[in-house]
C-alpha positions as CSV (number, residue, x, y, z in Angstrom):
1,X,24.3,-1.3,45.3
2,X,22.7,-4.3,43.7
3,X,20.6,-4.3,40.5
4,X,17.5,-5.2,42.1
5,X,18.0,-2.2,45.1
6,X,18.8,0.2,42.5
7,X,15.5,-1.1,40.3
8,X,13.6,-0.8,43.1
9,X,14.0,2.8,43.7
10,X,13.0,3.5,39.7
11,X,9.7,2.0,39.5
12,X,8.2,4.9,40.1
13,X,9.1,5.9,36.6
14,X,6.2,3.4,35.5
15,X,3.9,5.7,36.4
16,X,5.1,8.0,33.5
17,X,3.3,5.5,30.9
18,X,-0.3,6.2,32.4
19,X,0.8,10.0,33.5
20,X,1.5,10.7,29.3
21,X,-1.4,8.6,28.1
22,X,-4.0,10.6,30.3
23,X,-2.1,13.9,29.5
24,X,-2.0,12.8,25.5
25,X,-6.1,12.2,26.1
26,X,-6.9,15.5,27.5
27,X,-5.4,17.4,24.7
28,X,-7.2,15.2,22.3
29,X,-10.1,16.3,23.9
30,X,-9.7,19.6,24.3
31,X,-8.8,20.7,20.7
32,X,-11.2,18.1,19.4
33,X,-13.8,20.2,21.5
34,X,-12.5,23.6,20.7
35,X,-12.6,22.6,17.0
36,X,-16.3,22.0,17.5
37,X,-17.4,25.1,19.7
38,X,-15.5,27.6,17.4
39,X,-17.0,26.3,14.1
40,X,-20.3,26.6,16.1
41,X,-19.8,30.1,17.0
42,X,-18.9,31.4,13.8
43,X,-21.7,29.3,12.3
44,X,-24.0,30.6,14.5
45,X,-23.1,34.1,14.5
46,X,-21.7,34.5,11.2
47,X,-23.0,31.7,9.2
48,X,-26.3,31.7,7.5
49,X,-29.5,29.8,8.5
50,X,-31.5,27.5,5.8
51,X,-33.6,24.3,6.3
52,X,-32.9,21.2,5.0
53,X,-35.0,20.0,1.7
54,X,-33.9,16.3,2.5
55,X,-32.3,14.4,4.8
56,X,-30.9,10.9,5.0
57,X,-29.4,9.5,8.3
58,X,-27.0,6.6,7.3
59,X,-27.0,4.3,10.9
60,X,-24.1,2.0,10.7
61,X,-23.7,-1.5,13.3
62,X,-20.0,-0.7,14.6
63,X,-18.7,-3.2,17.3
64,X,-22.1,-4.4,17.9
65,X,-23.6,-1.1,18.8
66,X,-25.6,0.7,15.9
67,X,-24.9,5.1,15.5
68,X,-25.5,7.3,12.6
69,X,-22.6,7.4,10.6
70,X,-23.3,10.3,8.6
71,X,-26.5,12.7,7.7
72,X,-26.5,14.0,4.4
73,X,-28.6,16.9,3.6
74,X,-30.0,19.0,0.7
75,X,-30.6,22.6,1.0
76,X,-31.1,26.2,-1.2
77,X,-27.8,28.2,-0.5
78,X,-28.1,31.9,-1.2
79,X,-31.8,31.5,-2.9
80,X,-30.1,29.9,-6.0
81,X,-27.3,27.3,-5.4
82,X,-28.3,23.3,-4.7
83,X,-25.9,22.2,-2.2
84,X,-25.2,17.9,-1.2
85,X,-23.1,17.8,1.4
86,X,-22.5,15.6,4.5
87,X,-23.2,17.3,8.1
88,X,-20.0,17.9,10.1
89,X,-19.6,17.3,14.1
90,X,-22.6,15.0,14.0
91,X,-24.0,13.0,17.4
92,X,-24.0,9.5,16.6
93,X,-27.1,8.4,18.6
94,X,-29.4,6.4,16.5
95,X,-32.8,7.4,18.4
96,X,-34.3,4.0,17.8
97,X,-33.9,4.2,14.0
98,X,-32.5,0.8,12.5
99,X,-29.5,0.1,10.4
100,X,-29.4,1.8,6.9
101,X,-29.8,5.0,5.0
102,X,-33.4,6.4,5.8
103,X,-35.1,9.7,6.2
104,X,-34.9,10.1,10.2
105,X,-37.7,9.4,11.9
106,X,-40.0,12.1,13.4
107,X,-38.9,13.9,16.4
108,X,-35.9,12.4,16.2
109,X,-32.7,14.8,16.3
110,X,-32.2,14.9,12.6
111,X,-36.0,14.8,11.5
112,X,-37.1,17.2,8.8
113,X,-37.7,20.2,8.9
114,X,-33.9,20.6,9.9
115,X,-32.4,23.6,10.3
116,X,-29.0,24.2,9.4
117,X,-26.1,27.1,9.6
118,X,-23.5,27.3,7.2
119,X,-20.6,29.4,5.6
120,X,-21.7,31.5,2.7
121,X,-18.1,31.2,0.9
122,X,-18.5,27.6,2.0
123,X,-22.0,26.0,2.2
124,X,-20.6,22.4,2.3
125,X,-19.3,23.6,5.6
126,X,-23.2,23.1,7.6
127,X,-23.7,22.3,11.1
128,X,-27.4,21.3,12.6
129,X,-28.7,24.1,14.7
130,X,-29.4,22.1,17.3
131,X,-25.9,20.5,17.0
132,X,-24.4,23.8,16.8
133,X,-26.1,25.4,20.0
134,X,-25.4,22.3,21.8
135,X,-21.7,22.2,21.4
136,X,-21.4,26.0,22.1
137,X,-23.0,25.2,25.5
138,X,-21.3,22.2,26.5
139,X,-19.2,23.0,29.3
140,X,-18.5,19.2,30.7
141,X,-15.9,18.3,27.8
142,X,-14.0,20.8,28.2
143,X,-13.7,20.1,32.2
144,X,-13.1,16.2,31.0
145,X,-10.0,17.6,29.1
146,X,-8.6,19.5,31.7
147,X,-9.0,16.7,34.2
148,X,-7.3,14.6,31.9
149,X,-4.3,16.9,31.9
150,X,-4.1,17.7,35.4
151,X,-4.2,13.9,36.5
152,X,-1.9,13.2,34.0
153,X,0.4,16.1,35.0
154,X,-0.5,15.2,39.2
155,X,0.7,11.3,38.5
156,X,4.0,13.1,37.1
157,X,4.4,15.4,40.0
158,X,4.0,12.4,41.7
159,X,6.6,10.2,40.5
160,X,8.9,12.8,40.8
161,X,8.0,12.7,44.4
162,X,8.7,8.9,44.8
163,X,12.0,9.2,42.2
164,X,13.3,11.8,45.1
165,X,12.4,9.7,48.4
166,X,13.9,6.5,46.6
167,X,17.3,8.7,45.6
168,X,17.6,9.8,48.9
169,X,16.7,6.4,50.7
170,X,19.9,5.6,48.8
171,X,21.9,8.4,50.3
172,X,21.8,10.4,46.7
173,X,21.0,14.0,46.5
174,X,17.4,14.2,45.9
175,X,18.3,15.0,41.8
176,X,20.4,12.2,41.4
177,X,17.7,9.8,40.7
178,X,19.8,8.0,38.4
179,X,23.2,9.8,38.7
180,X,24.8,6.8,40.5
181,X,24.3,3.9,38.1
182,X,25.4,5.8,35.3
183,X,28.7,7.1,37.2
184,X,29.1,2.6,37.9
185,X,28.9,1.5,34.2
186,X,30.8,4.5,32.7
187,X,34.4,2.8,34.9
């Protein structure tokens, strides 16, 4: 069997590349989004629930498209306590609001009042409310995870598939995809 014959019936292993990639995505996803929704859960049924004294929305220009960087907050923990912290799981829409650290503009998402939730053993640990219900209701990432997984597992299954019709095109056994060669450069 000639080298390019025998290359021929592998290039179905190319598809592995994508298949990993995609499958590498979707877990990404997933425990970046099951991070978020159980932090949000606890928060809001565990945590505590304060508003904001100040806030300050730093937007920042990345690759030519502006988003809030961070939102730092001040707030009253436990009626005694002065707590500076940095909001986690933030959305990084800027609302219209320009470059810069600023007090967010009315009506925006992060305009005062803002209510937060937070640990009591850990107030730096604070979620927006808004941010927290949001994330416990999102249902889409979650599904964009899962379809990253499953395409990425279906493109596997798939070259599978093609590895077997190209083994036995050769006259192999259908899991002796590469059986052959190795048996040739081993004499």
């Amino acid at each position: 069997m000639s080298r390019e014959n025998e290359s021929r019936g592998r290039w179905p292993t190319w598809i592995a590349l994508p298949a990993v990639v995609l499958i590498v995505l979707g877990v990404l996803v997933l425990v970046d989004v099951s991070s978020r929704q159980r932090l949000s859960r606890e928060l809001l049924d565990y945590g505590i629930e304060t508003v904001a004294d100040s806030v300050q929305v730093e937007v920042t220009g990345g690759a030519g498209r502006p988003a809030i960087g961070e939102v730092r907050v001040d707030f009253t923990a436990g009626g005694v306590d002065r707590i500076r912290t940095n909001l986690d799981h933030i959305q990084g829409d800027r609302q219209g609001m320009p470059e810069g650290v600023q007090t967010p503009a009315p009506g925006t998402r992060y305009a005062p009042p803002l209510h937060l939730v937070y640990r009591q053993s850990e107030p730096t640990k604070a979620l927006a409310r808004v941010d927290a219900e949001k994330w416990v209701a999102d249902k889409n990432t979650s599904r964009l995870g899962l379809g990253l997984v499953g395409s990425g597992l279906a493109l596997v299954l798939l070259a599978m598939l093609l590895l077997t019709i190209g083994a036995r095109r050769r006259g192999l056994a259908w899991w002796q995809w590469y059986a052959e060669t190795h048996a040739k450069h081993r004499k």
